[in-house]
C-alpha positions in Angstrom: 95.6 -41.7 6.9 97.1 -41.0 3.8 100.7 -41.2 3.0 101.9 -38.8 0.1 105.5 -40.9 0.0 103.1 -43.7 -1.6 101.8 -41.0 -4.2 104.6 -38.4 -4.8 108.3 -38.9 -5.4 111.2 -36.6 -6.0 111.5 -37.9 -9.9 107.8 -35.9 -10.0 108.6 -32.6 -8.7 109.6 -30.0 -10.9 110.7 -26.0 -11.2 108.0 -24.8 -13.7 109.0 -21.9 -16.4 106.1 -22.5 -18.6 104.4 -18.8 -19.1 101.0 -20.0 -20.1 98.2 -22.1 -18.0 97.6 -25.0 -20.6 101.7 -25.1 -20.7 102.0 -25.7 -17.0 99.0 -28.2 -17.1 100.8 -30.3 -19.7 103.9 -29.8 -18.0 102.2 -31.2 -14.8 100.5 -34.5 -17.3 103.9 -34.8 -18.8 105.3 -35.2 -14.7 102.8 -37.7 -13.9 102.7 -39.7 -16.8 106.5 -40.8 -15.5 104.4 -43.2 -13.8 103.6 -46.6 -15.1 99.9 -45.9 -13.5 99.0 -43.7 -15.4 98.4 -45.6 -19.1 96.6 -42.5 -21.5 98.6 -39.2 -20.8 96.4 -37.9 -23.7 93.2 -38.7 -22.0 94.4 -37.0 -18.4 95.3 -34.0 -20.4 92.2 -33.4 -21.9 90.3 -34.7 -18.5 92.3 -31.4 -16.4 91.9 -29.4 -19.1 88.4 -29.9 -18.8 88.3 -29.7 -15.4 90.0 -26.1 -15.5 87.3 -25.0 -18.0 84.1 -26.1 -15.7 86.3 -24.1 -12.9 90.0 -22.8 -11.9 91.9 -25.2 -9.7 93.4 -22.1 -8.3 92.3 -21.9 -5.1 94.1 -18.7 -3.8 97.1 -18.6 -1.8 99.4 -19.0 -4.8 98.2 -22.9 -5.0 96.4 -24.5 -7.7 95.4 -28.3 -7.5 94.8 -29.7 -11.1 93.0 -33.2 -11.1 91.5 -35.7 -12.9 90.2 -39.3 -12.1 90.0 -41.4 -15.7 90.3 -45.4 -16.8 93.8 -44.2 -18.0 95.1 -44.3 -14.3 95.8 -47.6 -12.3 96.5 -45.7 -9.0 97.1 -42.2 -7.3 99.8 -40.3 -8.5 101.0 -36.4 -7.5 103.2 -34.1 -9.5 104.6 -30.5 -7.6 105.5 -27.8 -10.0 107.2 -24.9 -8.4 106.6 -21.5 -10.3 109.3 -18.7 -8.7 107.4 -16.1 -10.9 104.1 -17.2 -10.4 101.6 -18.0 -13.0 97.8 -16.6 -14.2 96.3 -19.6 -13.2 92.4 -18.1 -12.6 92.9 -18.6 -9.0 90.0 -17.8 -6.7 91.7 -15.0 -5.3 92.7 -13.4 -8.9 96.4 -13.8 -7.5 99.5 -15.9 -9.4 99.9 -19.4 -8.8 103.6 -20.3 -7.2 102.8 -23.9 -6.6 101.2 -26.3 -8.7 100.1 -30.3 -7.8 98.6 -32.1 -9.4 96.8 -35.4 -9.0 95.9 -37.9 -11.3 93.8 -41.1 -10.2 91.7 -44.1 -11.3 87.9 -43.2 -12.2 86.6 -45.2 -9.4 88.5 -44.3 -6.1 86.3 -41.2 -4.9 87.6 -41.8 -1.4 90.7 -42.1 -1.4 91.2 -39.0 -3.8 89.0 -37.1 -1.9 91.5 -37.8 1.5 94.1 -37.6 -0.4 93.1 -34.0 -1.7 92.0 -32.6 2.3 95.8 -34.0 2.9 97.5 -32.1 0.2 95.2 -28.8 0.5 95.7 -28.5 4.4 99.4 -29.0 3.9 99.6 -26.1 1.8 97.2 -24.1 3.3 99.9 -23.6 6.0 102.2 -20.7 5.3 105.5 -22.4 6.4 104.8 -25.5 4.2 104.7 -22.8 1.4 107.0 -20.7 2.4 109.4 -24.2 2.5 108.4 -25.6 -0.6 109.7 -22.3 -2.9 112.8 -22.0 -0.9 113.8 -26.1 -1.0 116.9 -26.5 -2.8 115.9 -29.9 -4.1 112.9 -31.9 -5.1 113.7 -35.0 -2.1 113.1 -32.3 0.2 110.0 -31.1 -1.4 108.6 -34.6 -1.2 109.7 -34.5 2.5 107.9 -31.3 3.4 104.8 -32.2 2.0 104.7 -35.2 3.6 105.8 -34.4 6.9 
């Protein structure tokens, strides 16, 4: 099973104010790119913008799930944004994103990201994890609630 403590930590999670969808992706880069996995921050940009211009990451429920797998990443890593406003993020459902993660991993690990994406996405499908997440009072206990 996958284990988003070995992916996501608190230093990654962020409240997002950004108004546009291209400032919240590089928002979400600039998170990940904390990491010493991930080695071309420019090259992940342009790989999720890309991604979000074949087709929205915005998969309704107020959750979008930005990704990219590149050379320029050694191993997984997960950024959470948090948007209290919400955000036009082209979601399926034509409603504003509240919660943003984003996952960054190495070109070759189709397996892993793709567990590692049914983890994240059935967490948040779950109205209490959501509800959670926007009302945490601290990015530890974001981590924690995803992970739970």
């Amino acid at each position: 099973m996958i284990d988003l403590k070995d992916h996501l930590d608190a230093t990654r999670v962020a409240d997002l104010g950004e108004a546009t969808k291209d400032a919240v992706l590089e928002r979400m880069v600039a998170l990940v790119s904390s990491s010493d996995a991930v080695t071309d921050r420019a090259a992940l940009l342009t790989a999720v913008r890309e991604r979000e211009r074949v087709l929205s990451t915005g998969i309704g429920l107020g959750i979008a799930i930005p990704h990219a797998k590149i050379p320029g990443v050694t191993r997984f890593v997960v950024a959470v944004g948090r948007h209290a406003t919400g955000i036009d993020f082209d979601a399926i459902d034509g409603k504003p994103v509240h919660i943003v993660v984003l996952i960054a991993g190495p070109q070759d690990a189709q397996d892993r990201y793709l567990r590692l994406l049914a983890r994240l996405s059935g967490r948040l499908r779950q109205d209490d994890v959501r509800r959670k997440i926007m009302a945490a009072a601290a990015p530890a206990d974001i981590v924690a609630i995803l992970s739970a």
